[in-house]
C-alpha positions in Angstrom: 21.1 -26.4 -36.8 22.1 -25.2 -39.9 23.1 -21.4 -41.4 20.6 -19.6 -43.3 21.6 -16.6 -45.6 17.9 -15.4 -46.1 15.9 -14.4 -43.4 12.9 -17.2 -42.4 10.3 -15.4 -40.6 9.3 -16.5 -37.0 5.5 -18.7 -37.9 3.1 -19.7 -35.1 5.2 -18.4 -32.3 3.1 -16.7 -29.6 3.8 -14.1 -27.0 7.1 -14.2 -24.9 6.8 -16.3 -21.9 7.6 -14.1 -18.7 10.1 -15.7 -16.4 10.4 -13.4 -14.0 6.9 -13.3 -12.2 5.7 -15.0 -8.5 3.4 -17.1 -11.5 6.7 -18.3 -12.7 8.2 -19.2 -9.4 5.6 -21.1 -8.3 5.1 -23.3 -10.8 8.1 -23.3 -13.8 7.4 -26.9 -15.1 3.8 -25.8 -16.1 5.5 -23.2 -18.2 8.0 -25.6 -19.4 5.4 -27.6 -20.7 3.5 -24.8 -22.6 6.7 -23.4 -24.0 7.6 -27.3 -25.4 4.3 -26.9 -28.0 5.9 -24.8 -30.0 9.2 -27.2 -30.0 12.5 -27.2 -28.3 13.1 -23.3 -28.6 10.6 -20.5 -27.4 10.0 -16.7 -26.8 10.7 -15.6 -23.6 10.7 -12.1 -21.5 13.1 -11.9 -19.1 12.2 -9.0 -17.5 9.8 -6.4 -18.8 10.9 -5.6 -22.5 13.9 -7.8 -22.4 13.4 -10.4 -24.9 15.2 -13.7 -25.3 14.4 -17.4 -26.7 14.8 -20.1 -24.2 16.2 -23.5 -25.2 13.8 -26.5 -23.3 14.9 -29.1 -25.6 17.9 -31.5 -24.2 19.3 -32.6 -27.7 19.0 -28.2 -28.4 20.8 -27.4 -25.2 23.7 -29.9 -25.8 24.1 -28.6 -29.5 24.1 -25.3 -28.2 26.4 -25.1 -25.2 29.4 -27.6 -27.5 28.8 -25.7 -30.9 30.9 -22.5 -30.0 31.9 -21.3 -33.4 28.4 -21.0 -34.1 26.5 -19.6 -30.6 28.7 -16.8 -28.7 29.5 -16.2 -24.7 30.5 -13.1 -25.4 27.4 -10.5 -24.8 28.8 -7.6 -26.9 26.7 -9.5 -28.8 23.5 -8.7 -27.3 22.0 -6.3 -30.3 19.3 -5.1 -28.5 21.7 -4.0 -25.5 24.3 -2.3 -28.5 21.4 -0.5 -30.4 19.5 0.6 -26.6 16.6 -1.2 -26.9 17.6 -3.2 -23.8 19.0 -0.2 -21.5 22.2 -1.1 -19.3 20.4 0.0 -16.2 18.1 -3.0 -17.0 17.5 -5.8 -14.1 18.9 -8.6 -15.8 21.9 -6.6 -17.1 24.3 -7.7 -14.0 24.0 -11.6 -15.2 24.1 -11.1 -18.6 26.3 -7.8 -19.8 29.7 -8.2 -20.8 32.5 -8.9 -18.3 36.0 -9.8 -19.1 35.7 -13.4 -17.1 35.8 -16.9 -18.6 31.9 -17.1 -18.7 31.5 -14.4 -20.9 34.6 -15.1 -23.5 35.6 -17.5 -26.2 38.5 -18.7 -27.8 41.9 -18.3 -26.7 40.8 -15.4 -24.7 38.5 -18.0 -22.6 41.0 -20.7 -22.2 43.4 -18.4 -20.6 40.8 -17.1 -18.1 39.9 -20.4 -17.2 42.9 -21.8 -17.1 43.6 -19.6 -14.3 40.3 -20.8 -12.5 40.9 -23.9 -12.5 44.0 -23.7 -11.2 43.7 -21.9 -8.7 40.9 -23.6 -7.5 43.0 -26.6 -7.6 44.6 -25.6 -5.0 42.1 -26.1 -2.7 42.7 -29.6 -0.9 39.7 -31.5 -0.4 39.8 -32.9 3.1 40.6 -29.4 4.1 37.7 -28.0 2.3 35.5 -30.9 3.8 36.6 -30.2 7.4 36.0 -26.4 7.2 32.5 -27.1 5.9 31.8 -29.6 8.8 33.2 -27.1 11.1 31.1 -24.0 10.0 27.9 -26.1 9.8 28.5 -27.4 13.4 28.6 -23.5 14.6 25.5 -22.5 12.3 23.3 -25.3 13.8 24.8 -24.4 17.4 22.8 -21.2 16.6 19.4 -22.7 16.4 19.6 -26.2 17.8 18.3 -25.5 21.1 15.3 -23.7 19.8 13.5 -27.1 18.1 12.6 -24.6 15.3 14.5 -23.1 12.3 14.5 -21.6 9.0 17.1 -23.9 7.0 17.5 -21.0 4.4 18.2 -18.1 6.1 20.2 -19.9 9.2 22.0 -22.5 7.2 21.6 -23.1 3.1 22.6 -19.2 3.1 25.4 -18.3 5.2 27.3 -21.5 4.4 28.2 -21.0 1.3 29.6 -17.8 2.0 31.7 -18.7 5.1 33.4 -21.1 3.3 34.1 -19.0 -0.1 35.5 -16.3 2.9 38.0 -18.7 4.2 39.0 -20.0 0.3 39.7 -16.7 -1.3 40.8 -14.8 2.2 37.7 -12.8 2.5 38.4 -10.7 5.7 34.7 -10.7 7.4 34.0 -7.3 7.0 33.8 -7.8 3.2 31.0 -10.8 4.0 28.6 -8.2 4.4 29.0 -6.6 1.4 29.5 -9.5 -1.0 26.3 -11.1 0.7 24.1 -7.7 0.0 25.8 -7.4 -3.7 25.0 -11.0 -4.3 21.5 -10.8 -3.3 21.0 -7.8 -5.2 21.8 -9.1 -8.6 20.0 -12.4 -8.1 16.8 -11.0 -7.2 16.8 -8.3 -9.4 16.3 -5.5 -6.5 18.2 -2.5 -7.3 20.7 -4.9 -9.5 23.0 -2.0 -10.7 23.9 -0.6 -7.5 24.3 -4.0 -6.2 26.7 -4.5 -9.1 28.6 -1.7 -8.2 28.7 -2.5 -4.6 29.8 -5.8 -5.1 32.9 -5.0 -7.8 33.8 -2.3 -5.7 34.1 -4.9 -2.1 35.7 -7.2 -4.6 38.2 -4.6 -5.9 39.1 -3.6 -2.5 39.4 -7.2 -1.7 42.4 -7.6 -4.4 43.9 -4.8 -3.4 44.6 -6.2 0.1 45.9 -9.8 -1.6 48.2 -7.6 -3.7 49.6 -5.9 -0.2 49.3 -9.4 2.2 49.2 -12.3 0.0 47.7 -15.6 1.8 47.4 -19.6 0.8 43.9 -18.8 -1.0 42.4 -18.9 -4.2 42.5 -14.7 -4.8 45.8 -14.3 -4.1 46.5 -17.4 -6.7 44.8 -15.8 -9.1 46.8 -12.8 -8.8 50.4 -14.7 -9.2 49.1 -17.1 -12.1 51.0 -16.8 -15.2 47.7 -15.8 -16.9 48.6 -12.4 -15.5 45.3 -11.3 -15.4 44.5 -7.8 -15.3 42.6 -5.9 -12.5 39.6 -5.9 -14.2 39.9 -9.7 -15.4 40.5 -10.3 -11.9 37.6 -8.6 -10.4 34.9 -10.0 -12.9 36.9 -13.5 -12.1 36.0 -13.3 -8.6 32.8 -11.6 -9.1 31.8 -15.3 -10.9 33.5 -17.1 -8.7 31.6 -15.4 -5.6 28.4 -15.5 -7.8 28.4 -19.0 -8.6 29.6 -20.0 -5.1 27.1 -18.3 -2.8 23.7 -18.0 -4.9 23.1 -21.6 -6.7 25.0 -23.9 -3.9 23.1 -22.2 -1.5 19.8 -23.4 -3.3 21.3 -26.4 -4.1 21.8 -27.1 -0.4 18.2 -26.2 0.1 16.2 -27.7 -2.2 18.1 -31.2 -1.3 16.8 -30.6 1.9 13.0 -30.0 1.0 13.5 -33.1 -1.4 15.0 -35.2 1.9 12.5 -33.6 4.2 8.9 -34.1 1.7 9.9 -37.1 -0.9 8.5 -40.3 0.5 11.4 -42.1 -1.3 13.7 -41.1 1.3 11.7 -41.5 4.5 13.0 -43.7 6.8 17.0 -43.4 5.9 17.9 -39.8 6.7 20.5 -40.5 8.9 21.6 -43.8 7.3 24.6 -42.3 5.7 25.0 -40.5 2.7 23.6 -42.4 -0.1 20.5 -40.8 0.7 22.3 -37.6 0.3 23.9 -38.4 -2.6 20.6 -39.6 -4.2 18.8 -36.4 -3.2 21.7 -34.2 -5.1 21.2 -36.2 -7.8 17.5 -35.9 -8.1 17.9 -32.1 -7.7 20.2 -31.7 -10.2 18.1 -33.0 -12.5 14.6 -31.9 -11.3 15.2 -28.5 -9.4 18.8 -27.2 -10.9 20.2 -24.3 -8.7 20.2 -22.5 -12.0 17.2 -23.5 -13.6 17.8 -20.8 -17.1 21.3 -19.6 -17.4 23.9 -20.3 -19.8 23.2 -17.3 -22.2 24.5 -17.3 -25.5 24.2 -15.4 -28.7 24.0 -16.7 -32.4 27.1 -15.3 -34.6 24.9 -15.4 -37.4 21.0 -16.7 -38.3 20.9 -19.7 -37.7 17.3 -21.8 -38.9 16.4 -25.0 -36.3 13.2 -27.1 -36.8 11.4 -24.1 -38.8 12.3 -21.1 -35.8 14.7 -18.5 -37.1 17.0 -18.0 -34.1 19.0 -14.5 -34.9 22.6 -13.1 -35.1 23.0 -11.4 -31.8 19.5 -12.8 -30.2 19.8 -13.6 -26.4 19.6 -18.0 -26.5 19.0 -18.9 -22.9 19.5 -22.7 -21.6 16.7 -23.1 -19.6 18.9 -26.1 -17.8 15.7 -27.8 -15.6 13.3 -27.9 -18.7 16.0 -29.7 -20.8 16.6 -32.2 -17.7 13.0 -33.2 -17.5 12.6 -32.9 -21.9 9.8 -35.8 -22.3 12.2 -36.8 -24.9 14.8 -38.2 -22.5 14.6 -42.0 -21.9 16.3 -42.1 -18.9 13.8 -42.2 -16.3 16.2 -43.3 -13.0 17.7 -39.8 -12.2 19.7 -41.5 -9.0 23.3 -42.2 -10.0 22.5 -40.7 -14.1 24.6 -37.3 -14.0 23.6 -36.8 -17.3 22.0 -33.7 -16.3 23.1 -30.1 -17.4 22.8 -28.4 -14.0 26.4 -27.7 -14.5 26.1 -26.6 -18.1 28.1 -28.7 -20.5 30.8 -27.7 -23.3 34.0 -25.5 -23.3 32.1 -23.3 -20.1 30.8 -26.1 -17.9 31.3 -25.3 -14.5 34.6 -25.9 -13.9 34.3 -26.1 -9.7 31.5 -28.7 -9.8 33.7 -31.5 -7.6 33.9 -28.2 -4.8 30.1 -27.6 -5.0 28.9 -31.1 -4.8 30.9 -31.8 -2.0 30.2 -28.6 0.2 26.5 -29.3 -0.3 26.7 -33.3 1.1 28.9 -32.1 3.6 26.1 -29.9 4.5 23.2 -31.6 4.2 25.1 -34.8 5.7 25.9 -32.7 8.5 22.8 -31.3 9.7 20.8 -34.6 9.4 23.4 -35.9 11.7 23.2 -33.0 14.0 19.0 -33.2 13.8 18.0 -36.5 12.6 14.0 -35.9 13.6 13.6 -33.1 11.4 10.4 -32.4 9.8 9.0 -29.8 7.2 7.3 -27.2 9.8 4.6 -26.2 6.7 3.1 -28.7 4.1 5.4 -28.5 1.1 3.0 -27.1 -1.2 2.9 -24.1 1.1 6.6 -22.9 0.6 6.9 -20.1 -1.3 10.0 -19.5 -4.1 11.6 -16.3 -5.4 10.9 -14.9 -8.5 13.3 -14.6 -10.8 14.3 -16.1 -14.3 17.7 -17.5 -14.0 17.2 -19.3 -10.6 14.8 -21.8 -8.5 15.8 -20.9 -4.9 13.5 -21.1 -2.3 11.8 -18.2 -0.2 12.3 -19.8 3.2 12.4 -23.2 4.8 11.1 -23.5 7.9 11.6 -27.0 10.0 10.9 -28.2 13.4 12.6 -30.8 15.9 13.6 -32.1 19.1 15.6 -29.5 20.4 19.4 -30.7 20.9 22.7 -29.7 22.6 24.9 -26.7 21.7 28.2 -29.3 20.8 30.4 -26.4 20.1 29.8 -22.7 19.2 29.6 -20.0 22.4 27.1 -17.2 22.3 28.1 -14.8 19.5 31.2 -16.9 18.3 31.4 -16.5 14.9 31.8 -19.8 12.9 35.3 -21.0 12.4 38.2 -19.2 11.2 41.2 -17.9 12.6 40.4 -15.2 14.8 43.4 -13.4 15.2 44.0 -13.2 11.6 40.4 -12.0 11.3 41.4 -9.3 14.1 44.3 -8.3 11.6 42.7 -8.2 8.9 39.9 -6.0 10.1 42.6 -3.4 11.4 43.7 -3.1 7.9 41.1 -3.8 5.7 38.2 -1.8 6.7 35.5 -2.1 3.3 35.0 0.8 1.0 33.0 3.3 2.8 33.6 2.2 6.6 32.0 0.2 8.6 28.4 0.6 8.5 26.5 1.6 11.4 24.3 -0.3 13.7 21.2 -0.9 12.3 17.8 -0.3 14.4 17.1 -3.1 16.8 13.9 -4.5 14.9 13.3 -7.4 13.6 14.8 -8.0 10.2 12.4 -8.1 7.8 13.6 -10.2 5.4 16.1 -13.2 5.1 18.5 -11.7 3.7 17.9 -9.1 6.5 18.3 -11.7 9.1 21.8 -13.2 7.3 23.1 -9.6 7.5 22.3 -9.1 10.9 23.5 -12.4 12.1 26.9 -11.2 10.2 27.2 -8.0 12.0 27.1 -10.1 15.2 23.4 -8.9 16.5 
C-alpha cells in the first residue's frame, strides 16, 4: 500500500455489502465471495448508515494489522463518528468507539496497557485454570445429562466461559448476571448503549470491591501493576477482557462442537482423545473464526491499494474468516497450519490466546467424555446463526443422547467455586441497583433468557 497526496476516486465499486442481516448470518462465505470481485478490499454497511470497507484479502489483512504507523486502533479516528454522521447512540458504537484499553490505542500508550494484560494474565497457572474448567463443565453437564437432550449453546458453550472468567478476575456471582446481560447486549446489537452502560457500571463496581478486598485474580493484578492504570483504563481493560472472554470462546466452543458432531472427517474418533479436538479447533479457526470481522482500524492518511482509495479516518474492518479461506492461500490442510488470523496478528493480536484454546479443549474434551453418543438433534443445515457483523456464533445447538449419570453436581448447586467466599462476597458486594427481583415463572424465551435464569438459581 502506498500514500497518495491526491485524491483517486472510488471506480467500479458497488453498493455497501450489509453485514448485519439474518441473509448475512446464514450464509457469510457467499458474501465473501461476491465482495472478492471487486479485489481484496470492499464496501461494507455495518449497520444501517454505518459505512466501512472490509479487508477479505489475506496478504491485505496481514499488511494491515503489522503496518501501525500507517492504519490506526485508535477510533477518534472514525470521521464520520467526529463529524455526526455516524451518531454515538449507533448499534455498532459499543465495539468500535473509543475506549482507553490496549485494543483501541497505539504506541507507547498501547504497550503500557498491554503490558499490564499480559501480565496479569500471566498469573493465571495453567493446570489450575485446566482443573477449574473440568470442574465447572462436569457441574453444567450434571444439569442436563439425565435428560438425553440438550441445547449445547445455552446449557454449556455459554455459561462456561463466564464461570471461569468469574473465578479468574474474582467476579462475585451476583455480578454474572449483569456482565452476562451487558455482554449479550453489545454483541447482538439489542439496545447496545444501555447494555454498555450496564456493563461498565457492574464492572466499575466490580473494581471498587478489588480496591477494598483484594484477591489472587487477575482484576485485583491489574489494579497493583506498575502500569498504574487509571479507573477508567481499568474498567475498559476489563470490559475487553470480559468481552473477548465470554462472547468469541463461547462460539468457539460451539462451533467445534457442530464441526465434531456434523463433519464426516471426525466420525468414528470422538472420544479417542483429543487430537480430534485439537483438529476441530484448528479447522474452526480457520473456517468459522469466533470473530469472523473485527479488528477495526483507521487509515492516518489516504492510502491507494490495487486502484481503491482507502481514506484518512475510514473504518478498515478485518473480515478475519474471509482472509482465512482467501482462494489465494495455498495451504489447503488447515489441521496443525495455525496460520490463521482468528486471533488477529501484529502489535494487537490477542494476547490470551494460550487461555482460550485451552478452556475450549478442555470443554469440548470434556463433554465428549461425559456423552460420547452424542448426535446433532436437527440436520445441520437447519441451525440457525445470529446476525450480526462482527461475529459467527450460533443461535442454538440442540443434541440428543443416551441419557447418563449425575457424577457430581446436587440439585441447584451452583458449579464450582468457593461457596463461602461467594456467601461473603454477596453480603458485601450487592451490584449497582440491588438485587433484581424474581422474574415471572414462564418459560424463558430466549437463550440468553434461559442462561439468566439458570444464574439466578431458577
Amino acid at each position: 500500500m502506498t500514500p497518495e497526496t491526491t485524491p483517486v476516486p472510488e471506480s467500479g465499486r458497488r453498493c455497501p455489502e450489509p453485514l448485519y442481516g439474518p441473509e448475512f448470518a446464514a450464509d457469510p462465505a457467499a458474501a465473501y465471495r461476491r465482495m472478492r470481485r471487486t479485489g481484496p478490499t470492499a464496501p461494507v454497511e455495518l449497520s444501517p448508515g454505518v459505512r466501512a470497507t472490509l479487508v477479505t484479502g489475506y496478504d491485505a489483512a496481514l499488511h494491515v494489522l503489522r503496518s501501525p504507523e500507517t492504519f490506526s486502533k485508535d477510533s477518534r479516528r472514525w470521521r464520520d463518528m467526529a463529524d455526526g454522521t455516524v451518531p454515538a447512540d449507533c448499534p455498532v458504537a459499543p465495539m468500535m468507539a473509543y475506549r482507553p484499553n490496549a485494543l483501541l490505542t497505539d504506541g507507547p500508550e498501547h504497550r503500557r496497557l498491554r503490558e499490564a494484560i499480559t501480565d496479569s494474565l500471566g498469573g493465571v497457572e495453567p493446570h489450575a485454570l485446566r482443573n477449574y474448567v473440568e470442574q465447572s463443565a462436569d457441574a453444567l453437564i450434571d444439569r442436563f445429562a439425565a435428560a438425553g437432550e440438550a441445547d449445547l449453546l445455552a446449557g454449556y458453550a455459554r455459561p462456561l466461559p463466564l464461570l471461569v472468567l468469574n473465578r479468574m478476575f474474582g467476579c462475585p456471582p451476583e455480578y454474572g448476571e449483569r456482565l452476562v446481560e451487558g455482554m449479550a447486549g453489545i454483541f447482538e446489537l439489542v439496545d447496545a448503549e444501555k447494555a454498555n452502560e450496564l456493563l461498565t457500571t457492574t464492572v466499575g463496581a466490580l473494581i471498587a470491591l478489588k480496591r477494598r478486598t483484594p484477591g489472587r485474580d487477575v482484576t485485583s493484578r491489574l489494579i497493583a501493576h506498575p502500569a498504574r492504570l487509571t479507573d477508567e483504563e481499568l474498567v475498559h481493560t476489563l470490559v475487553l477482557l470480559i468481552g473477548a472472554g465470554t462472547e468469541p470462546e463461547q462460539n468457539l466452543i460451539a462451533n467445534s462442537l457442530r464441526l465434531l458432531l456434523s463433519d464426516d472427517r471426525f466420525a468414528g474418533s470422538l472420544s479417542g482423545g483429543s487430537l480430534p479436538v485439537e483438529d476441530a479447533l484448528d479447522e474452526v479457526l480457520w473456517s468459522d473464526p469466533p470473530m469472523a470481522n473485527y479488528a477495526v482500524h483507521f487509515p492516518v492518511h489516504d492510502v491507494l491499494y490495487e486502484g481503491t482509495l482507502l481514506r484518512e479516518g475510514h473504518p478498515l474492518v478485518i473480515s478475519f474468516a474471509a482472509a482465512n479461506t482467501d482462494p489465494a492461500l495455498v495451504a489447503e490442510q488447515h489441521p496443525g497450519n495455525r496460520a490463521h488470523l482468528a486471533w488477529s496478528a501484529g502489535p494487537h493480536s490477542c494476547p490470551a490466546q494460550g487461555a482460550a484454546r485451552l478452556i475450549a479443549a478442555v470443554a469440548v474434551e470434556k463433554l465428549l467424555d461425559r456423552l460420547p453418543d452424542m448426535e446433532l438433534a436437527v440436520p445441520v443445515r437447519d441451525l440457525e446463526w445470529r446476525p450480526g457483523p462482527f461475529h459467527r456464533a450460533l443461535a442454538a445447538l440442540p443434541v440428543s443422547f443416551r441419557p447418563a449419570a449425575v457424577t457430581r453436581a446436587a440439585e441447584g448447586e451452583r458449579p464450582a467455586g468457593d461457596e463461602a467466599s461467594a456467601a461473603a462476597d454477596r453480603r458485601d458486594s450487592a451490584p449497582p441497583g440491588g438485587r433484581r427481583s424474581a422474574p415471572e415463572a414462564a418459560a424463558p424465551a430466549s437463550g440468553w433468557a434461559r442462561l439468566l435464569a439458570w444464574w439466578r438459581g431458577e
